[in-house]
N, C-alpha and C positions, 0 to 999 in steps of 0.2 A: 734125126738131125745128121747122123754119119753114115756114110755108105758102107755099105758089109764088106764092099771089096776090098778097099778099103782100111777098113778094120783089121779087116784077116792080114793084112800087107805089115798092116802095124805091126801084131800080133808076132811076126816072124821077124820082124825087126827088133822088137822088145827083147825075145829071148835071144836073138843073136849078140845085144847089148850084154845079156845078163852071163851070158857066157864067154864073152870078151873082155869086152872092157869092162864092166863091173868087177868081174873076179881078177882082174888082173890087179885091181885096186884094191879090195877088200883083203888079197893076200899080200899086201905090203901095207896097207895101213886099216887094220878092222877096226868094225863101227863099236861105237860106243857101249853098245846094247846088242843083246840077242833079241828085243823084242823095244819097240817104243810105245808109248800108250798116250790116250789123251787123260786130261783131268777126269774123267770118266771112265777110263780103265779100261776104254776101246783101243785095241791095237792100229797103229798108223805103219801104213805100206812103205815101203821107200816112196816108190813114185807113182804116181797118179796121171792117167793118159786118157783119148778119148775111149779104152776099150775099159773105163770104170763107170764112164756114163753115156754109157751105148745105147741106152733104151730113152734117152733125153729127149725129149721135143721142146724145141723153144717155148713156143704158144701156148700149152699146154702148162709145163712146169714153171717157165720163168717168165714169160709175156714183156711188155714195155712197164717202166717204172709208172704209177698211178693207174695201172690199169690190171684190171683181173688176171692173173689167181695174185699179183702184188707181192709175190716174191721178192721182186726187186725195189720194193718200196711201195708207200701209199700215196704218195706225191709226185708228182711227174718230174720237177724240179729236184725234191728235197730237198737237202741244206746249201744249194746255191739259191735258192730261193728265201728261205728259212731258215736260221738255223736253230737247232734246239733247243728249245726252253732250258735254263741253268738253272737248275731248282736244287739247292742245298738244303738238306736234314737240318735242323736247327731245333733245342729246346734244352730248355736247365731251367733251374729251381722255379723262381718267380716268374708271374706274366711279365713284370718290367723287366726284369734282364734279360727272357726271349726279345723283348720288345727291342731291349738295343741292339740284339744280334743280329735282329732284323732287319733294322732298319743304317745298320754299318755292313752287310751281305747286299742290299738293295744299291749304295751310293759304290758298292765296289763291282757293280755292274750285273749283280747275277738277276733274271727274270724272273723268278716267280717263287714263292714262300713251299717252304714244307716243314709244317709242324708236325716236332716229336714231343710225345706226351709223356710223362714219367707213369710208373706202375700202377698206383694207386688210382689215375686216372684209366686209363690203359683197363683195369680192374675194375670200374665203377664203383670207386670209393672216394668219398670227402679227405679231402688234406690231412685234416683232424679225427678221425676214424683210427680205433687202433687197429686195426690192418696194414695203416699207414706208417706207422710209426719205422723210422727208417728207411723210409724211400721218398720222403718227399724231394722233386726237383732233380733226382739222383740219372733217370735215362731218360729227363725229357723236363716239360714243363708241365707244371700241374695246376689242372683247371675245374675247378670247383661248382662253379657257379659262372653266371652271365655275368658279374660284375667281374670275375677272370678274364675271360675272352674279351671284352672292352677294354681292357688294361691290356691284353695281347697285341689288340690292334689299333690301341692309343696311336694317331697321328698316320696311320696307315692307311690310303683311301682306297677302301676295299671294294669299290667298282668297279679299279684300275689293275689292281694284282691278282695274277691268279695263284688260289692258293691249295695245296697240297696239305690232306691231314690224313695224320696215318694210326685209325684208330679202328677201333672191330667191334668189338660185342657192344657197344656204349657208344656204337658211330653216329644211330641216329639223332640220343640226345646232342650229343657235342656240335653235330649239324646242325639242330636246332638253336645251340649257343650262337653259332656262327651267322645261322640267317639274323637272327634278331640282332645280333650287336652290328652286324649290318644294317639292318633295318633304321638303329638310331643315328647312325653316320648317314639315313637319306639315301640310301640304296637301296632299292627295290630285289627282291629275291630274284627277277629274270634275268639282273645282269651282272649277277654273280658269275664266274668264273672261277672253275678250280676242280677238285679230286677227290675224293672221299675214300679211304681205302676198304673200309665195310666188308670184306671177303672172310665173310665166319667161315668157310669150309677147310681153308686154309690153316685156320686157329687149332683145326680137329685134326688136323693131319700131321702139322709139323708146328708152331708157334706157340701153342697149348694157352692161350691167354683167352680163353671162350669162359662164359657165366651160364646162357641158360641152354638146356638142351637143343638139339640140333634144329628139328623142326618150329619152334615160335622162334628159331635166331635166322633160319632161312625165310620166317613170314616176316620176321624186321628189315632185311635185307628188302624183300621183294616191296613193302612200305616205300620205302627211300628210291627205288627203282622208278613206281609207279609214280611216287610223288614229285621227285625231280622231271619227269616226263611234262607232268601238266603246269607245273610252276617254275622250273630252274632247268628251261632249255638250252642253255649253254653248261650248264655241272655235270660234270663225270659221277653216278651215283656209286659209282665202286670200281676199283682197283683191282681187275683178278689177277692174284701176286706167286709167283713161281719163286721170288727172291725168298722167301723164309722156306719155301718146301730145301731150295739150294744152298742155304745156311745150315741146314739139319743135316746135312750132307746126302742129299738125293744126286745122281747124276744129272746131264744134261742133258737128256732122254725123260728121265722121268719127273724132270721139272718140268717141262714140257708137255707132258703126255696129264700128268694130274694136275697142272695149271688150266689145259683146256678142260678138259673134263668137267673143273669147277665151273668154268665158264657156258658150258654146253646145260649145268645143273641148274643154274640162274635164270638163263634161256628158256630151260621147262618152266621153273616156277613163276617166270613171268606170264609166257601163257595162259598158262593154268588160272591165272588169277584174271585171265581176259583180255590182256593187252595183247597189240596187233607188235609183232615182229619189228616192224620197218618204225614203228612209234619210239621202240625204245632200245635196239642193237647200237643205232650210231654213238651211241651214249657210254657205253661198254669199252671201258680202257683195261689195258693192263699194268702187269709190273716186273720187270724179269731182271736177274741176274747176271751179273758180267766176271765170270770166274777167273781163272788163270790160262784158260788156254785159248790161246786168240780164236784160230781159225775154227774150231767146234763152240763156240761161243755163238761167232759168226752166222754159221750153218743154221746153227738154231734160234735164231731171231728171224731166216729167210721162212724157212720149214715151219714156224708160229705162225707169219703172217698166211701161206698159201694152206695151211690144214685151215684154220679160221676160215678164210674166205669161203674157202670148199663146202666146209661146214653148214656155214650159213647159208649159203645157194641153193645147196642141193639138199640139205638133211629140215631146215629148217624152213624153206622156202623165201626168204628176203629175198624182193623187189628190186629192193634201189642199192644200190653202189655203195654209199656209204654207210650201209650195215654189214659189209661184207671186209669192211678195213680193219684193221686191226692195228689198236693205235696203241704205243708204249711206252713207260718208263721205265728207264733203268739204272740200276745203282751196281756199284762195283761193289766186290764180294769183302764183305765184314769180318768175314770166316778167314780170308786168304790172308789177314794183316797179320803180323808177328810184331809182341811183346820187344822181342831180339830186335835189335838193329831198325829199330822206326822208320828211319828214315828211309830205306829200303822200301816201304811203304808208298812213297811218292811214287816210285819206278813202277810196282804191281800195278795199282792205282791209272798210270798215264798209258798203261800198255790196256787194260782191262777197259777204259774211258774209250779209245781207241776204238776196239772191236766192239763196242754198242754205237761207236758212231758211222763206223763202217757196214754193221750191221743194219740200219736206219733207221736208230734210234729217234723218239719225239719228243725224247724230256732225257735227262742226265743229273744223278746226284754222285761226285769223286767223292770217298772216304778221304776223312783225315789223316795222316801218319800214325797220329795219338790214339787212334780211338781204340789199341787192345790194352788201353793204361787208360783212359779215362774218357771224357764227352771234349771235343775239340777245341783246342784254344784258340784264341784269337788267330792267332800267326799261323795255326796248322791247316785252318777253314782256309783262309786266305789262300796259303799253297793248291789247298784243290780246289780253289777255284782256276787260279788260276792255269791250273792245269787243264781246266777245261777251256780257257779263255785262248791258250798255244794252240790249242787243237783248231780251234777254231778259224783262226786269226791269223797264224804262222807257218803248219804243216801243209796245207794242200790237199789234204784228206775229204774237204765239205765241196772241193771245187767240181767235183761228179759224182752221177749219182751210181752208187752199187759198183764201184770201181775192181771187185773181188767176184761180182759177176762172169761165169764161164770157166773162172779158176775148176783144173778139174778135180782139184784136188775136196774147196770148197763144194763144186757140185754135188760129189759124192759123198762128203759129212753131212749136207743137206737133205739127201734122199735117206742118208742110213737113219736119219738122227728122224726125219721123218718114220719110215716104216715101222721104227720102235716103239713112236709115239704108240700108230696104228695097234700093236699089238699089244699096249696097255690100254687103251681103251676094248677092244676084246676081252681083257682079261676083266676086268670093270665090268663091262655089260653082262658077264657070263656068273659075277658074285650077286647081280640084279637093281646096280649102278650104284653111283656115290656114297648117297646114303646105306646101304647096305654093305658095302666095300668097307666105311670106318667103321660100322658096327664088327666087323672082323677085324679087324685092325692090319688090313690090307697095303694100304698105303703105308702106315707106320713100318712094319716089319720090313717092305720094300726097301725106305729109306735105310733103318738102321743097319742093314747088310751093304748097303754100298756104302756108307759111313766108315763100319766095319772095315770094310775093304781098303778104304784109301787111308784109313790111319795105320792098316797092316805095313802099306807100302809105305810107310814114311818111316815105321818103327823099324824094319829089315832094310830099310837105304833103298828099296826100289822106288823110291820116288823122292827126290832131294828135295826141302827149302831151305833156301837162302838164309843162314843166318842162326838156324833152329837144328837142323841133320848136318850140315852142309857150310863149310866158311865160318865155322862158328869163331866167338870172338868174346873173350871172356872178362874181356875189362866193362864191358859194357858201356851203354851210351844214356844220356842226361837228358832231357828237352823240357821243356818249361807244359806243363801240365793246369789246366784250367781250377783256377780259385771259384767259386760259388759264394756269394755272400752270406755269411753263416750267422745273419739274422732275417734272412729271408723265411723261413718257415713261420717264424713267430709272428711275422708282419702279414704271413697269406690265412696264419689261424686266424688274429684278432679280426682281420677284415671279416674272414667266415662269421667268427661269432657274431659279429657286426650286422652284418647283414640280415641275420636267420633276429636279430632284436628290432629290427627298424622297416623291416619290410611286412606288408597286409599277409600276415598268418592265414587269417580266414580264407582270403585269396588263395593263397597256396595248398590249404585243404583242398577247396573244392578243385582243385586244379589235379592234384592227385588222388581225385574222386572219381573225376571224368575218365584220366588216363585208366585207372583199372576198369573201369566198366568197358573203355575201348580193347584193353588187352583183353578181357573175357569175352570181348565179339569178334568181329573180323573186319571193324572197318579199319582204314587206314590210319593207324596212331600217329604220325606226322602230326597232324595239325594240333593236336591233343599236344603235342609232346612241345609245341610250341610255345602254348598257351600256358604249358607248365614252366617256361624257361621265361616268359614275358614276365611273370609274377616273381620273378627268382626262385623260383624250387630248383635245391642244390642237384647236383650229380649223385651223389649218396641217397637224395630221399627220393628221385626219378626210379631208380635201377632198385631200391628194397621192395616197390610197388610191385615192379616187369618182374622182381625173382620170387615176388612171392602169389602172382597169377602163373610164372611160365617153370618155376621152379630152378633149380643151381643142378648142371651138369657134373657126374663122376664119372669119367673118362672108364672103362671096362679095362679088367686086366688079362692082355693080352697071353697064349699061353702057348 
């Protein structure tokens, strides 16, 4: 893209700068730092020119927005056309009070649901289960049963919203809840819309919330793959999510690099089970994180979409175009909110929202201020919304597309953050891939050394936050923190007990009769797992069946 002559011209220019006027500056007023770094721990140059991305071909690396390799987006338009889905995390104690949160997030403009599950569901455990005992409602809302999820989506016409659930080992029954409680609102399962987040590999790496061993959790996975293929051609059957690898404190390199990986792992096992490529890729979404540092945030949302495309093209063979897209949502970083000074929290938050929208993002969830003190209040959700609503509506930010396109600085985080990818997937394929990489505990050790690293620098001052190392401010600060109605638990047992007295028992034997003889074969438990959720078979007695055909994962101790 640049001529060598050029270059070289730069090149003599550059150092003439740096031995002029840069030191003439830097000995009257020096920098800050003897070194800058990003949230990653990559060191950043002063200045960035075309002799950092000299080796750049337009066509090749960044092409036109909506067209291949889609560095610069998968949309020709993007959000002057469109703009991103507002889909806010949502979930506390009861179905009915997710149920108002919901439906007071919808009337305050945002588009599309995203249900958080508390533990015990999360866990594949009944309300009432003592496992439970003490988390019910506590990081989400908890869902028992099909007469749960009816109560979730009391008065919410679910043909029309699409909605985001963010659950994993127990993704497919809860899936199952969802089509059927569809079903009796009169919607047909093809015209669902929405997101399953189902990324067990994810669970193994950095989230730890996995139940049955690896392989019957990747043939559940590939179940919901296949099966939203032939019945729910508009459902995303999985989420592959880099956000929790980026909460565990992985860099933004190897969020990236073990996000696709997962993704390339899914892609085999759908094969493998027969399905053609181009049947079920366009279906494949993700989920990525929005850290603290703008411009390498950036980089790495461009660098996700063109390895994906690449991927799929050339390693995988896809035909058609839209399995080669790489479509996203993204959530600001959970990790990055401080306790200290909350409100502070807004500012991370609109800067982080920012560079996933600049980055070309397709869905957006803002954290709350509140959320290192508890699940968001009324008044705190509202704020990030509307933080995403300014972005949208008032900056100027959605008026072009890839507007940080050619930055040289961006190009060359994009290439870096790229080739590093490239050399942890080498290092993956060379342990004998995924599965055999967590069997080492490959990923894990990766992460906890860059975890390691960046709470070094926070404890030594080489890396300041706000509020915590930095400005601290000892009076501290008040904000109204969310109430929970603290007879909700006892109104979601008796329902339970209720239920398991008044519903056809015999029915739901034979219904967890069928399911384990599907677990012990290989055909596809979807429909089984439907047939068990039609009858009301709870969440607790679905998943005692699956863990006692596939058995309860223990994680190896690493050494």
């Amino acid at each position: 893209m640049y001529d060598r002559k050029k270059l070289e011209e730069l090149r003599k220019v550059k150092e003439q700068w740096e031995e002029s006027t840069l030191q003439q500056s830097t000995a009257r007023f020096p920098e800050r730092r003897k070194e800058f770094i990003t949230t990653s721990s990559e060191p950043i140059k002063r200045l960035y020119t075309p002799l950092d991305v000299a080796g750049l071909d337009y066509g090749a690396d960044l092409g036109m927005p909506g067209e291949y390799p889609f560095t610069r987006g998968v949309h020709p338009t993007l959000h002057r056309g469109k703009l991103w889905t507002m889909r806010m995390f949502a979930g506390f104690g009861t179905a009915e009070e997710t149920n108002k949160r919901f439906k007071y997030l919808l009337d305050q403009g945002q588009t599309g649901l995203s249900v958080a599950y508390d533990l015990p569901t999360l866990m594949g455990y009944d309300s009432d289960a003592p496992e439970a005992l003490g988390e019910f409602g506590v990081c989400g809302v908890a869902v028992s049963s099909l007469k749960d999820m009816e109560a979730l989506f009391e008065g919410i016409p679910m043909g029309k919203v699409s909605t985001s659930m963010t659950i994993n080992s127990p993704a497919a029954v809860i899936w199952a809840m969802y089509i059927v409680a569809a079903e009796k609102q009169g919607v047909k399962p093809a015209e669902l819309r929405g997101t399953l987040q189902n990324d067990i590999l994810k669970e193994f790496i950095a989230q730890k919330e996995f139940i049955f061993p690896p392989e019957p959790s990747m043939r559940l996975v590939t179940d919901t793959i296949e099966f939203s293929t032939d019945a729910l051609p508009q459902w995303n059957p999985i989420s592959i999510s880099g956000y929790h690898i980026r909460e565990a404190g992985s860099t933004a390199a190897q969020e990236l690099a073990f996000t696709l990986s997962d993704g390339f792992e899914y892609v085999r096992w759908a094969l493998a089970r027969g399905m053609e490529i181009d049947s079920f890729a366009p279906r494949l979404s993700f989920f990525f994180n929005a850290h603290n540092d703008f411009f390498e945030e950036i980089a790495k949302y461009r660098a996700a979409r063109r390895i994906w495309a690449r991927e799929m093209r050339e390693t995988f063979g896809a035909k058609e175009q839209r399995s080669w897209l790489m479509r996203f949502h993204t959530q600001t970083a959970g990790v990055s909110l401080t306790a200290q000074q909350p409100e502070n929290n807004v500012v991370r938050v609109a800067i982080q929202a920012l560079a996933a929208v600049l980055g070309g993002t397709n869905s957006l969830h803002t954290n709350s201020m509140d959320e290192a003190l508890a699940l968001p209040s009324e008044h705190a959700v509202t704020v990030a919304l509307r933080t995403q609503q300014v972005l949208a509506e008032e900056s100027g930010v959605a008026n072009t597309v890839d507007p940080l396109g050619g930055s040289f600085f961006v190009e060359a985080q994009t290439n870096r953050i790229e080739a590093q990818a490239y050399e942890y997937f080498a290092q993956i394929e060379e342990l004998g891939g995924v599965l055999p990489a967590l069997d080492k505990g490959f990923f894990q050790s990766e992460i906890a050394d860059a975890a390691y690293r960046y709470q070094r620098e926070i404890d030594t001052g080489e890396r300041n936050i706000v509020g915590v190392n930095a400005y601290n401010d000892e009076a501290g600060y008040q904000i109204p923190i969310l109430e929970m109605d603290p007879e909700g638990e006892r109104r979601q047992v008796a329902r339970l007990q209720e239920l398991r007295k008044t519903r056809d028992n015999d029915a739901v034997g034979q219904a967890l009769d069928r399911l384990r003889i599907a677990c012990e074969g290989t055909e596809n438990t979807m429909p089984i797992l439907l047939d068990a959720v039609r009858a009301y078979a709870t969440l607790g007695e679905i998943m005692h069946v699956m863990k006692e055909v596939f058995g309860v994962y223990e994680e190896p101790v690493a050494i």
